[in-house]
N, C-alpha and C positions, 0 to 999 in steps of 0.2 A: 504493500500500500504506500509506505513511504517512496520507495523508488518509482514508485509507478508517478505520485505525486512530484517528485523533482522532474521527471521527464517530462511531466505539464509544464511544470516553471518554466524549463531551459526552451522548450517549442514555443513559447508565446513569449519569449522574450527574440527567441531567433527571427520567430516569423518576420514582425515586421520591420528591424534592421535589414533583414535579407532581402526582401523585396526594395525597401530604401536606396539600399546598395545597388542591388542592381540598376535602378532607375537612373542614375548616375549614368550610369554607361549606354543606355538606349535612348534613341530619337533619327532622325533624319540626319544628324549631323552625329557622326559614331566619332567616339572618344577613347581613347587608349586607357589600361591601368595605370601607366605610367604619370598622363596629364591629368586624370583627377585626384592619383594623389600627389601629386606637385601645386597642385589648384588649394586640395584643403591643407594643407603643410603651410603654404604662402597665407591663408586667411584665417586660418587659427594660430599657427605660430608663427608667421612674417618671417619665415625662412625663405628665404632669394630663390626664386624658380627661372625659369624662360619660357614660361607659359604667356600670349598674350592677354590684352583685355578682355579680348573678346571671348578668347578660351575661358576666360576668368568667369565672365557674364554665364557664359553657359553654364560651366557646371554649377556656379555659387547660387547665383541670383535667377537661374530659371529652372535648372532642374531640380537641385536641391531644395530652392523654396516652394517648389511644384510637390515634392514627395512632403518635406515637413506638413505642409498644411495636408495632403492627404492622408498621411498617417492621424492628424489629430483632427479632423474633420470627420472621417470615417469611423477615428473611433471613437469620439461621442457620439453621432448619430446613432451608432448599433449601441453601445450600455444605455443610453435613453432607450432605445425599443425595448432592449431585454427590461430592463427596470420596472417599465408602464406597461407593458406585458403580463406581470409576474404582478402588479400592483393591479392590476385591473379583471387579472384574471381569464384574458382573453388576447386569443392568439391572432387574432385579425388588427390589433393596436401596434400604433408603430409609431414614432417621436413627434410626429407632429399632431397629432389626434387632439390636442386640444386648441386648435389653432396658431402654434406659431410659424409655422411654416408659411402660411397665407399671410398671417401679420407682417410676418421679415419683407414678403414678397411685395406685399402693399405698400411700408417704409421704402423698400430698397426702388421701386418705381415714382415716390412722390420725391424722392433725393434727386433721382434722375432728371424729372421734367422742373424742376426746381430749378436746378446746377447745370441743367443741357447734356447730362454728362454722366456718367460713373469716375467716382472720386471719393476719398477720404470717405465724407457722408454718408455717401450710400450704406456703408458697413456702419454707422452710427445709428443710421435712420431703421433699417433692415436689423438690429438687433432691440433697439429700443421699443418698436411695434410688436414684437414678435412677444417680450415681456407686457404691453399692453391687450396684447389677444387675448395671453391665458389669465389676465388679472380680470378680463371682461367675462371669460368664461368659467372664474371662478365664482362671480360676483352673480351670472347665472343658475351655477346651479345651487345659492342661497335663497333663491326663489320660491322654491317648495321645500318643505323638508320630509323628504324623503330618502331612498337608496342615495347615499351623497357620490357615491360611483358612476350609478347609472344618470344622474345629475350632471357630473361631472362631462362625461363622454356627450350630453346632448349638449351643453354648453357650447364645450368643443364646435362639436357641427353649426352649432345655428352661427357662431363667432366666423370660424371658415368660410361659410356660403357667405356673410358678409362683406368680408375683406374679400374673398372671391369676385364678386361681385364691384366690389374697389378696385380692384386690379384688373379687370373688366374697361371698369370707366377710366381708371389712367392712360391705358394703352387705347382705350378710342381718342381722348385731350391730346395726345402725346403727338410732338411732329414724325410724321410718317419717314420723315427722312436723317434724320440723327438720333432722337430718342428713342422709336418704337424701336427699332432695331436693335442699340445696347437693352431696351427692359426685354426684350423679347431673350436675347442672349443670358441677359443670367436670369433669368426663368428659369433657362434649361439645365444650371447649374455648372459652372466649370470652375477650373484652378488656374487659366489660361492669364490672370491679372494679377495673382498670388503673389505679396513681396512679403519683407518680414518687417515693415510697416503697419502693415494692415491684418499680419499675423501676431503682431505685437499687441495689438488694442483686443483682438478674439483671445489668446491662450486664457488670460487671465479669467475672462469666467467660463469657459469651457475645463481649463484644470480645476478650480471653486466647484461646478458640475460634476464632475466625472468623479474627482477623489470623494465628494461626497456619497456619490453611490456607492463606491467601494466600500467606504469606510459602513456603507448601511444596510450593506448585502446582507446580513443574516438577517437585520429587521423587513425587510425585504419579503423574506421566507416568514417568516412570524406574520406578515400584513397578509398574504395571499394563501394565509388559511382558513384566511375570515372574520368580521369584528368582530365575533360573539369570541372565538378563541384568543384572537390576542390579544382581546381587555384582562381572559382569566387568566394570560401569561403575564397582565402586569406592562400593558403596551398601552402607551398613550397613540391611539390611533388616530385621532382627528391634527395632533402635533405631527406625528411620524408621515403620515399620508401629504401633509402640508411640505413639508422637509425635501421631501421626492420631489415633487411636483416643484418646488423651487429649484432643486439639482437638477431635474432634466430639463427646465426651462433655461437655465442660464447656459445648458450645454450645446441644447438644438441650436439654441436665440444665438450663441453666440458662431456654429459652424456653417447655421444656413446665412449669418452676416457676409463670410467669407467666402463659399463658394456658391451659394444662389440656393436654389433647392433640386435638391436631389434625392431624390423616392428610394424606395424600395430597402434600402440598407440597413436602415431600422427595422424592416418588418424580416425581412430574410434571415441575414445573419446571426439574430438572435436562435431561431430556429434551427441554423445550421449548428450553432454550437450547445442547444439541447439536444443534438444526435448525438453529439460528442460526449458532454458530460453529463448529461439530466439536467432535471430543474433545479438544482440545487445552484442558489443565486450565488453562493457564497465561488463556486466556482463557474457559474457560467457567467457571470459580468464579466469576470478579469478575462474570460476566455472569448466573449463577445467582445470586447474592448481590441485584443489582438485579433480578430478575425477582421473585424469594422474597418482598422487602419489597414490592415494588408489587402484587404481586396478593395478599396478606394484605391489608393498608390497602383494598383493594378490596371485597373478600370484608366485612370488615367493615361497610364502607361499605351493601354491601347488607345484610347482615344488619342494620342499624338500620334502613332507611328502607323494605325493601320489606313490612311489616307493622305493625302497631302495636304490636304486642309486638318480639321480638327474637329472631333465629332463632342457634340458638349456631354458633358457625362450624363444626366439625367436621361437621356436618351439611350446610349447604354446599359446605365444599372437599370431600365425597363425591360430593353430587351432580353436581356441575362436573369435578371431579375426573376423576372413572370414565370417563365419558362420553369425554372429550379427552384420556384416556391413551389407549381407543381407537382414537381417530383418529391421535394419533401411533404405534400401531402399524404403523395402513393404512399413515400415510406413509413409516413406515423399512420398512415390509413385514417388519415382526417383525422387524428385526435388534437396535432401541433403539440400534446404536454407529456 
């Protein structure tokens, strides 16, 4: 059990270094072992290379900051699914379920036609809404007092179809010739803009998100047996329920800031990695969290290199997506738990 257990740690620590690394070395413009590490030698320790700028550019500043933000974009989006999943009790929920997705997207469109532009803002605007969805759609389901779950989740919807509905009307307002085109683009989600500027203003409450879940996985397990049991274990449920929902808010709010919105990742990977370990949140967050980032960074990876243009991710992780949820229904024969 123990060795079995280390051989977890070291796989989900491997994973997504390994893909990272690789990413380094694939695109349109192939790079040597030799000049990326002459590239990260020169910008982490300013040791004298003969690598150019532009060498420099590539691997520091576009592919590099292309893998970081996918590694930490992909894996909040997948520990939010598993998290609200396992807190909701239902395998059909995925990070955005209570409207931040659609908030981000409605922010990250009025920044646009605002500014003309994608800028700075956008990732302010697009993270700020996204915390105003689920504050709307918590504030919904105090409306009746009832299942505060089942509340919850309708919240959610009626919140989305509105900013839906917003984002609707921006992209009719918006000039058909500079703006509709960038809102329309990060709709579909990419890392194509990704610096460590704008990775700089996301980590901070994407890590606040993420470590919180970890740190809440066994409470986690405790909430998704049900309130009647985890009052008599001594669980402040209506606190601990709150607790979540503000970790995976800060986490989605903060990765759909940065690369748009991108489906499916949340809803999949949580899944992929209860094949692997069961429901036991205690292991399958940390194990969704490594799956989340390695196959975003992946996902990317082909969307640069298998056309010459750039296919935006959210169009992939659908394609890929759908199909292989799927097949992990045949395999749990529709139970998802």
């Amino acid at each position: 059990m123990i060795k079995s257990r280390k051989i977890l740690v070291v796989g989900l620590i491997i994973l997504p270094i390994s893909i990272l690394t690789f990413s380094l070395f694939v695109g349109r413009y192939p790079t040597s072992f030799g000049l990326v590490v002459d590239v990260l030698l020169y910008k982490i320790f300013n040791i004298e290379t003969n690598t150019t700028l532009i060498e420099q550019a590539l691997v520091w500043d576009v592919r590099l900051s292309r893998a970081l933000s996918g590694l930490i974009v992909g894996g909040a989006l997948s520990v939010s699914g598993a998290s609200l999943q396992s807190l909701f009790k239902n395998p059909l929920v995925d990070s955005g379920i209570l409207g931040v997705s659609s908030g981000s997207g409605f922010g990250a469109i009025l920044s646009i036609i605002i500014f003309n532009q994608v800028s700075f803002y956008t990732i302010i605007f697009a993270f700020f809404f996204g915390l105003l969805a689920v504050f709307l759609s918590t504030l919904i389901s105090k409306v009746y007092k009832t299942n505060p779950m089942i509340m919850l989740v309708l919240g959610g919807v009626i919140v989305s179809s509105v900013f839906s509905s917003l984002i609707s009307l921006g992209k009719y307002v918006a000039d058909p010739f500079n703006e509709l085109p960038a809102i329309t683009f990060w709709l579909m989600g990419s890392l194509a803009s990704s610096n460590y500027s704008d990775l700089t203003v996301a980590v901070a409450p994407i890590f606040i998100g993420v470590t919180g879940m970890l740190l809440m996985r066994w409470r986690i397990n405790v909430l998704s047996m049900g309130e009647r049991d985890a009052k008599t274990l001594g669980i402040n449920t209506g606190l601990n329920r709150a607790l979540i929902i503000i970790f995976t808010t800060l986490a989605t709010a903060g990765a759909v800031a940065v690369a748009g919105t991108i489906g499916w990742i949340g809803l999949v990977i949580p899944h992929l990695g209860r094949m692997l370990v069961g429901n036991d949140n205690r292991q399958l967050i940390p194990v969704s969290l490594s799956l989340g980032s390695f196959f975003l960074v992946l996902i990317d990876i082909i969307s640069r290199t298998i056309t010459g243009g750039e296919i935006p991710l959210g169009i992939l992780t659908s394609l890929i997506g759908a199909p292989f949820y799927v097949y992990i229904l045949k395999i749990t024969k529709g139970s998802g738990w």
